[in-house]
C-alpha positions in Angstrom: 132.2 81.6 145.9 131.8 81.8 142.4 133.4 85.2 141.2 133.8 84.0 137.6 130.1 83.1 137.3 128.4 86.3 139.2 126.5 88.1 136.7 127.1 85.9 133.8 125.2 83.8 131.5 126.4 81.3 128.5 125.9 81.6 125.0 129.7 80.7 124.3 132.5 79.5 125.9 133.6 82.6 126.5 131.2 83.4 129.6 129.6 86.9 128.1 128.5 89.2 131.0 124.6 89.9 131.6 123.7 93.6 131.8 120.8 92.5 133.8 119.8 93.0 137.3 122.3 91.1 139.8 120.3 89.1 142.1 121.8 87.9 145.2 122.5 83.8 145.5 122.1 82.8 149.4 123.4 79.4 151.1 120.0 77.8 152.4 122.4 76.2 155.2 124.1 79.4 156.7 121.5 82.4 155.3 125.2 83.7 153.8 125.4 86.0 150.3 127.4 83.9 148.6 127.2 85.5 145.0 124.8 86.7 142.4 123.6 85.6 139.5 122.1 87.4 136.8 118.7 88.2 135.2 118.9 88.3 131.8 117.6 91.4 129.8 115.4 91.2 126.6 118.1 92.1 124.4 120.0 89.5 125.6 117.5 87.0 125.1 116.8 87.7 121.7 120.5 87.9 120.6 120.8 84.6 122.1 117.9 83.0 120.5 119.1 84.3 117.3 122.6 82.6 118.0 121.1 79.3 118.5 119.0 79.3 116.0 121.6 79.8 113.4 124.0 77.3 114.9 121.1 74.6 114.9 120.9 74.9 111.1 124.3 73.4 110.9 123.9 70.9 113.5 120.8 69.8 111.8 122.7 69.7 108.6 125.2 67.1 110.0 124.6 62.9 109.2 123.4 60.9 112.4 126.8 59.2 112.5 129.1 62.3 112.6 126.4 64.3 115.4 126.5 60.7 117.1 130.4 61.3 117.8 130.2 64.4 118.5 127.7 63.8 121.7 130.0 60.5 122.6 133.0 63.2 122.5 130.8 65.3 124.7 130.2 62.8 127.0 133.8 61.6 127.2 134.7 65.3 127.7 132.0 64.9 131.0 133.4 62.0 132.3 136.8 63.7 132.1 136.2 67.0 133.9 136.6 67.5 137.5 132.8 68.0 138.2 133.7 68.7 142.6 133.6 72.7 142.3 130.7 72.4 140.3 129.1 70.2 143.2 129.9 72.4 146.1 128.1 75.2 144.2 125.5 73.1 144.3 125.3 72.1 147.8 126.2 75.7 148.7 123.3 77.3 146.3 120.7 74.5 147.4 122.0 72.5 150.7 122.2 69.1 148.7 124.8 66.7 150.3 127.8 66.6 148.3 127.9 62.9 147.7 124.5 63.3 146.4 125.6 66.6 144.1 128.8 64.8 142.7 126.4 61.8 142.1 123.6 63.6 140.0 126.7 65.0 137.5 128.2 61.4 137.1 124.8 60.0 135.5 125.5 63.0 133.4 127.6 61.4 130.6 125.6 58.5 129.9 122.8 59.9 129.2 124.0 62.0 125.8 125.8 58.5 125.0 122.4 56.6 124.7 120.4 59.7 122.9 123.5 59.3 120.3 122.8 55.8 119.6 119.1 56.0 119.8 119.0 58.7 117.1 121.3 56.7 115.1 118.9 53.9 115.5 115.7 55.0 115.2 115.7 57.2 112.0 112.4 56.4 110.6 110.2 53.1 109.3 109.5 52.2 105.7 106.0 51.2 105.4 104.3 48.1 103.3 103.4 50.2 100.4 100.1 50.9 98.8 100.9 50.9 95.1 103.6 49.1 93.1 106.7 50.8 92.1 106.3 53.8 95.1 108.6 53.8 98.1 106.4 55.3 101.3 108.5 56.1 104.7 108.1 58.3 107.6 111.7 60.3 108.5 112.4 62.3 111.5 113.9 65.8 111.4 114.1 68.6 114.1 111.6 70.7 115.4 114.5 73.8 115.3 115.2 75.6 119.2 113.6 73.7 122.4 114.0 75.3 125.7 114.3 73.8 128.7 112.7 75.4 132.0 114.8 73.1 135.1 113.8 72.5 138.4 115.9 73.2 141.4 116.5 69.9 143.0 117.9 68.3 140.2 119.5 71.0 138.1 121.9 69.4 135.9 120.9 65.7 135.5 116.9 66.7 134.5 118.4 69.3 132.3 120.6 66.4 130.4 117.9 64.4 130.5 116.2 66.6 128.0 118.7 68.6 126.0 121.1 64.8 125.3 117.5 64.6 123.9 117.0 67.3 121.6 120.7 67.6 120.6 120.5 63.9 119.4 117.3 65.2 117.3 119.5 68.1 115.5 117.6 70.6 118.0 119.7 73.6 119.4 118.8 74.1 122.9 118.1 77.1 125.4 118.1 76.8 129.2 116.9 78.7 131.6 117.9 77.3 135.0 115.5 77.7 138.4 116.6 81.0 140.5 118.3 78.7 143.2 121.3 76.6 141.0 121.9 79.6 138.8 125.3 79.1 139.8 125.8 75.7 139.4 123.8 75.2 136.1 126.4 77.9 134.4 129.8 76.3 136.1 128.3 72.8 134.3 127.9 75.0 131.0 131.5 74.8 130.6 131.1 71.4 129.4 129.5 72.3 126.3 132.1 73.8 125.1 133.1 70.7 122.7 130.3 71.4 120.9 129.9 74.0 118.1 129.8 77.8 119.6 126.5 78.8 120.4 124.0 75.7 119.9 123.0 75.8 123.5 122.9 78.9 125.8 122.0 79.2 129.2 119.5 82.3 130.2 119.6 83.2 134.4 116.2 84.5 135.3 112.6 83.9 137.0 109.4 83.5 135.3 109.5 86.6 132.9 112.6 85.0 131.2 110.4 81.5 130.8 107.4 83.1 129.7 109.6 85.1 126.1 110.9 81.9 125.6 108.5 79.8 125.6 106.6 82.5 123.4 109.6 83.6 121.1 108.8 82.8 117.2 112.3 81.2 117.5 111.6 78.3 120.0 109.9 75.3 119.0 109.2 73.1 121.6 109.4 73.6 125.7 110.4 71.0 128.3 109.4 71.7 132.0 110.0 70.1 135.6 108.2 72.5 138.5 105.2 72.4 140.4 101.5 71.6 138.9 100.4 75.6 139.0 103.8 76.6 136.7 102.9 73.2 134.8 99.5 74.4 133.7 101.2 77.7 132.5 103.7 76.5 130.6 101.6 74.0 129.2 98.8 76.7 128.2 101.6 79.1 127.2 103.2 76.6 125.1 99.7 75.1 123.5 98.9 78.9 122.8 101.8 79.1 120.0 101.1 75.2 119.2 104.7 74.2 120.2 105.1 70.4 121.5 105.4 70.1 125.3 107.0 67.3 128.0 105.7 68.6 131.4 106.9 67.2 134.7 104.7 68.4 137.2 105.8 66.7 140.5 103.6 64.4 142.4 102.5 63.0 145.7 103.5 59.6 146.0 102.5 56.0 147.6 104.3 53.9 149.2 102.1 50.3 150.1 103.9 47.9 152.6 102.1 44.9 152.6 101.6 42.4 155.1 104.1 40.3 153.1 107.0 42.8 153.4 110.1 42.4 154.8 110.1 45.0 157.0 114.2 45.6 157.8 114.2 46.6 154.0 111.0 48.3 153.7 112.0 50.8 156.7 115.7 51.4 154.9 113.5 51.4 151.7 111.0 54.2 153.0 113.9 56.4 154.9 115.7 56.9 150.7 112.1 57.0 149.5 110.7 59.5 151.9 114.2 61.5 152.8 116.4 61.5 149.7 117.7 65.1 149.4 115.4 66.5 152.3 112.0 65.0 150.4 112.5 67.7 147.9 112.5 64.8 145.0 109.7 65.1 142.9 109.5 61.3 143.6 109.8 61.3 146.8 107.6 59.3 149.2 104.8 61.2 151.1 102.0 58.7 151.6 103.0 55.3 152.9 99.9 53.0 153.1 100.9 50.2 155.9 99.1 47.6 156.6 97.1 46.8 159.6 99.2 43.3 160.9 102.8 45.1 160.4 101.5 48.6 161.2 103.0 49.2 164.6 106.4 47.1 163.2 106.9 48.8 160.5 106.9 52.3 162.4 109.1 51.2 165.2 111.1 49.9 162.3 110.8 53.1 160.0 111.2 55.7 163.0 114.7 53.6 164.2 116.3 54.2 160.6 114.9 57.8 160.8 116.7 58.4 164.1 119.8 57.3 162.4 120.2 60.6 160.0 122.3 62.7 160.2 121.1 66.5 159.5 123.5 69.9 158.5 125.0 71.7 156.0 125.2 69.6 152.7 129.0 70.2 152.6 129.7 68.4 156.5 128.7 64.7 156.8 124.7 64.7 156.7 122.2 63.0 154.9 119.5 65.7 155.4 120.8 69.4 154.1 118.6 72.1 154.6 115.3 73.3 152.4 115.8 75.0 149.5 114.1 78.2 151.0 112.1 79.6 153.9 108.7 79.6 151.6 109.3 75.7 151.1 110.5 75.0 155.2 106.9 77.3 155.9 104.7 75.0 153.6 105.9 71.7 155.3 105.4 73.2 158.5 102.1 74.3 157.8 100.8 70.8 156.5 102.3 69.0 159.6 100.7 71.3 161.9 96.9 70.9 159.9 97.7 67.0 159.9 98.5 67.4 163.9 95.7 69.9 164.4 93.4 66.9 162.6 94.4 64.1 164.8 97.6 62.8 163.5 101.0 61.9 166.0 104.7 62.5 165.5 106.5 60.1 165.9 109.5 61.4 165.4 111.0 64.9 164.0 107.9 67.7 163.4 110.3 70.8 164.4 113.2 72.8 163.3 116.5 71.2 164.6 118.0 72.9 167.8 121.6 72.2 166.8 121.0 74.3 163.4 119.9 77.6 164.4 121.0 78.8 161.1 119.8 77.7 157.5 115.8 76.5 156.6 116.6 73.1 158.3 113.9 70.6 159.2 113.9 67.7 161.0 112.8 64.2 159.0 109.3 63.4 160.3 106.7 60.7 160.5 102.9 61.2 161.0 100.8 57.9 161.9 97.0 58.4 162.4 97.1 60.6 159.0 93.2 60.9 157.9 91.7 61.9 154.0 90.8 65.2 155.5 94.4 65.8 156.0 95.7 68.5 153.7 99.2 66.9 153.9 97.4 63.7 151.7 96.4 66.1 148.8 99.1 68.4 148.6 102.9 68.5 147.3 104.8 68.2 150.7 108.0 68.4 149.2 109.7 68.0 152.4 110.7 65.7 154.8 107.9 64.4 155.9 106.0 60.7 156.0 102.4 60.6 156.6 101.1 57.1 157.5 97.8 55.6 157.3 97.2 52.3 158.4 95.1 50.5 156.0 93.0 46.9 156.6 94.9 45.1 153.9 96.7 45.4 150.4 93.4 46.0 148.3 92.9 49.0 150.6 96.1 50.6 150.1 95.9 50.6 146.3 92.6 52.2 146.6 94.1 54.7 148.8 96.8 54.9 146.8 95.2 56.1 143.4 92.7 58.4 145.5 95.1 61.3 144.4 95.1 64.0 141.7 98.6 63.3 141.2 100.1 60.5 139.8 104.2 60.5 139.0 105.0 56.7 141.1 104.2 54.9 143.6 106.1 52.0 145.3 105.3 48.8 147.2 107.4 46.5 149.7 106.2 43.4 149.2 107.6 39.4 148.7 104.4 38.2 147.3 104.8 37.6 143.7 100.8 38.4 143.1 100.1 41.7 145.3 103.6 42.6 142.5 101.9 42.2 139.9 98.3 43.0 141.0 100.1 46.4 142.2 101.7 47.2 138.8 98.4 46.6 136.9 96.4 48.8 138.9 98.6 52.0 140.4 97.7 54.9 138.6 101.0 56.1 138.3 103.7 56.8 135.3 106.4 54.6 136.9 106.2 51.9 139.5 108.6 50.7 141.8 108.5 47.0 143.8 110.9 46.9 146.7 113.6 49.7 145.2 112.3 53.1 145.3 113.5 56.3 142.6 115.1 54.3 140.2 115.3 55.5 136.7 116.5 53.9 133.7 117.5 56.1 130.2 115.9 53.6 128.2 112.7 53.3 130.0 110.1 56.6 129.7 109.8 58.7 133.0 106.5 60.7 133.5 103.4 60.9 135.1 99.8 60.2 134.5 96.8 62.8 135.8 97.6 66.1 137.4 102.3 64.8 137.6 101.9 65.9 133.8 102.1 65.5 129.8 104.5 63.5 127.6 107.6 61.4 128.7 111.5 62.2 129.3 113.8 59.1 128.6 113.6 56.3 126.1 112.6 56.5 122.7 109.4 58.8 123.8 111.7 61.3 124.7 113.5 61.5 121.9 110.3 61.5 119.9 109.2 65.3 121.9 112.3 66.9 120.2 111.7 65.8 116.6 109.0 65.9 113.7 108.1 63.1 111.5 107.9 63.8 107.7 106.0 61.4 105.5 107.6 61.0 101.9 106.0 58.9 98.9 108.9 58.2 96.0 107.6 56.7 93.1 111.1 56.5 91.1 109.7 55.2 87.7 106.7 58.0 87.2 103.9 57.3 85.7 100.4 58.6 85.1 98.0 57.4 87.3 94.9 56.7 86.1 93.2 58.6 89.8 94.5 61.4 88.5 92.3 64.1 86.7 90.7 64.6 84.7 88.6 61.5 85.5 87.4 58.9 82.8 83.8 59.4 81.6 82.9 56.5 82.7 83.6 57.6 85.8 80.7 59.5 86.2 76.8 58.3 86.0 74.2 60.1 83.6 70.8 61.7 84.2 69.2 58.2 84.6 72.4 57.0 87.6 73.5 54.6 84.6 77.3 54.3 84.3 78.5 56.7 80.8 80.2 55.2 78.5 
C-alpha cells in the first residue's frame, strides 16, 4: 500500500531508511499485511536527536515575526497538498471512515496559523516596577527538543496540536507515532518539508522508543495522549529527569439528558457522542445519565438513530469502521458481557456483526439497567458502547456524573437555561459541552481534571508547556544601591540592641 514508506522513518525530506526491525502493518477491516513499518534502532535515535537539536538552535535564533511566516507558509503548504492518500492509509492502518480521515487533516493547517500569531502575541509582560529607574519583565524562550508520544485515533491532528505548539515556542520537535498509523503519520511528514531540514523527525516504534526519548539528555519536554496506565509512566518518567509534561490520559465520559431535553437532538446528539469513529475518541460518550420522565423516550429515540448506521470497512460507505485491534474489540466485549452478567439489557448491537466476518468489527450498542457495580461505569470502554442509567432527576445525574476517577468532559442535552449553567459549575470535567458534543476550539485549553491527566493542549496554556519564562531586571542608568554590601553601621545594633551610630 505504501511501498515508499515501509521501513522508513523522517528526519529529512529525504525519507532515510531504518535499519530496525520491520514490523508488519495489518488492515483492522480485512486482517490483510498491508506493509511494514519500522522500529527504529538506538543509533538512529540518537543521530536523530542530535539533528534536531542542532536545527532548533537556529530556529530559536529566528525573530517571532519571521518564524510566524514561516508556520503560515507551512500551513499554506497544508492546505495546498492533496492530503486523500494520506487518508486512505489511515483508514486502511486503523479502519477510520475516510470522510472522517480527510476531515482530521483539514483542521490541520489552522492550527500552526493560530500558534504563529499567539507566539507573536504573547511574548512576555513588563511589570509595575519596584524601584525607579529599573526596567523588570518576564520573556519567554524555548525549552530546546519536546517529543511528542501520539495516540492512534487521532494521529495527525493531536500530533499538530502540540508540535504547531512547540514550533511557535522555537522548540524542535520529535515524534514518535502509536504502532497502528505508523504509516500515515510518516506520509503527513512530507509536509514538513517547508521547514528547515531536520527540526522535526519522526521515530516508528513501541514503548522502548518512548521511554530513550523521554529520558535522552537532549529532550526537554514530553507531550502524551494514551491510556491512564502509559500516562502515569510517562508522567513519572518525564518528572524523573524534571522535564515539563502535558498528559492526555483519556477518560470516561457523561452524558446527562434532562427532563428538559429535546430529545430528537439529544438521540442524534448521543449517536456522534457515543459512536464517532467506533467510540474510540478519548471523548467519546460512555455514560449517559437519563432521566427518569424521558427515560423510555429517549432510548426508543437513541436505539432508532443507532439502527440507522451504517458499519464496514472505513474505505466503503459506513459510519462505524472496525476496532483498531483484537485486544481492544476483546475488552469491549468483556465489559458488555460483566454489565449483562450484572443485570443490564441490550437494546440494540452487543455482538460482532454477521455481515463482517472479517476485520475486529463491533456492532454500536446500548445497555439500559447499567448499575455502579458495573465494571463498564469505571473503566475506559473505548468502544462502541452506551451504558444507560436512568437517574430520578438532573441533581442525580451530576452526582452520578462526577462519581468517576476520570474526568476529560462531560455533556448535557438540556433547554433549560439553569440546569446549563448549574451543570457547567459543578461537572468535574476539563471541558463541558451543552447540547453539541466533541467540540474543540484552538483558542480554548483542552484537558482533563483527576485521573484524564496534567496540563492543557490548545490556547495560550498550550503554548505556555513548550516554553520557559526568564525574568530580567535592567537598570539602564546604574547606580550603587545603598542595599548593597557592605551595609551601613547604623545598620546594625550594639551590645545594648541600641541602633550604632
Amino acid at each position: 500500500m505504501t511501498d515508499i514508506l515501509n521501513g522508513r522513518y523522517f528526519i529529512s525530506p529525504e525519507f532515510p531508511a531504518s535499519a530496525g526491525e520491520a514490523c508488519a502493518v495489518t488492515d483492522p477491516a480485512t486482517l490483510d499485511q498491508v506493509g511494514h513499518r519500522a522500529e527504529v534502532t538506538p543509533d538512529e535515535i540518537d543521530a536523530a536527536l542530535i539533528a534536531v537539536s542542532a536545527a532548533q538552535k537556529g530556529w530559536a535564533a529566528l525573530d517571532a515575526k519571521t518564524r510566524a511566516k514561516r508556520l503560515h507558509d507551512l500551513a499554506g503548504h497544508i492546505e495546498a497538498a492533496d492530503l486523500s492518500h494520506c487518508a486512505i492509509v489511515m483508514s486502511r492502518e486503523m479502519g477510520k471512515p475516510y470522510p472522517e480521515a480527510i476531515g482530521e487533516l483539514a483542521n490541520c493547517a489552522p492550527v500552526f496559523r493560530y500558534f504563529a500569531e499567539m507566539a507573536r502575541d504573547d511574548a512576555g509582560k513588563i511589570a509595575g516596577t519596584t524601584q525607579a529607574g529599573s526596567l523588570q519583565f518576564a520573556k519567554y524562550e524555548p525549552l530546546g527538543t519536546s517529543v511528542h508520544i501520539m495516540p492512534f485515533n487521532f494521529p495527525v491532528l493531536l500530533m499538530c496540536w502540540t508540535v504547531a505548539a512547540s514550533l511557535a515556542a522555537g522548540n524542535g520537535c520529535v515524534i514518535k507515532p502509536a504502532e497502528a498509523t505508523t504509516l500515515c503519520t510518516l506520509e503527513f511528514m512530507k509536509v514538513f518539508s517547508v521547514l528547515p531540514n531536520g527540526l522535526i523527525a519522526c521515530l516508528p516504534g513501541g514503548a522502548a522508543v518512548g521511554e530513550a526519548l523521554v529520558s535522552s539528555k537532549h529532550t526537554h519536554a514530553v507531550a502524551f495522549t494514551g491510556s491512564v496506565s502509559a500516562a502515569r509512566r510517562v508522567a513519572m518518567a518525564a518528572a524523573a529527569h524534571l522535564k515539563p509534561a502535558v498528559i492526555e490520559a483519556g477518560g470516561s465520559d457523561p452524558m446527562i439528558i434532562s427532563a428538559h431535553a429535546p430529545l430528537d437532538i439529544a438521540a442524534a446528539g448521543a449517536v456522534t457522542g457515543a459512536f464517532h469513529m467506533t467510540g474510540q475518541v478519548c471523548t467519546s460518550t460512555e455514560r449517559l445519565y437519563v432521566v427518569e420522565s424521558v427515560h423510555d423516550a429517549f432510548v426508543d429515540a437513541f436505539s432508532s438513530e443507532t439502527l440507522r448506521l451504517r458499519i464496514g470497512n472505513g474505505l466503503d460507505k459506513s459510519e462505524i469502521g472496525p476496532m483498531v485491534s483484537e485486544a481492544a474489540r476483546d475488552k469491549v466485549e468483556r465489559l458488555v458481557a460483566d454489565a449483562v452478567a450484572k443485570g443490564a439489557t441490550i437494546v440494540c448491537g452487543g455482538r460482532r456483526p454477521p455481515d463482517q466476518p472479517a476485520g475486529w468489527f463491533y456492532e454500536p450498542t446500548i445497555l439500559t439497567g447499567c448499575t455502579g457495580d458495573m465494571d463498564i461505569l469505571h473503566e475506559e470502554c473505548f468502544g462502541p458502547v452506551a451504558a444507560i442509567m436512568r437517574v430520578p432527576d438532573f441533581d442525580a445525574a451530576i452526582t452520578a456524573a462526577n462519581a468517576s476517577e476520570f474526568g476529560l468532559g462531560a455533556c448535557v442535552f438540556t433547554t433549560s437555561l439553569e440546569e446549563a449553567h448549574d451543570a457547567h459549575d459543578r461537572l468535574e470535567a476539563g471541558m463541558v459541552w451543552i447540547n453539541n458534543p466533541m467540540i474543540d476550539n484552538d483558542a480554548l485549553p483542552f484537558g482533563g481534571w483527576k485521573a484524564s491527566g496534567i496540563g492543557r493542549e490548545l490556547s495560550r496554556m498550550g503554548l505556555d508547556t513548550f516554553r520557559r519564562s526568564k525574568m530580567v531586571i535592567l537598570d539602564h542608568k546604574p547606580i550603587r544601591h545603598e542595599w548593597w554590601y557592605p551595609y551601613p553601621d547604623d545598620w546594625f545594633l550594639d551590645a545594648g540592641g541600641r541602633r550604632m551610630s
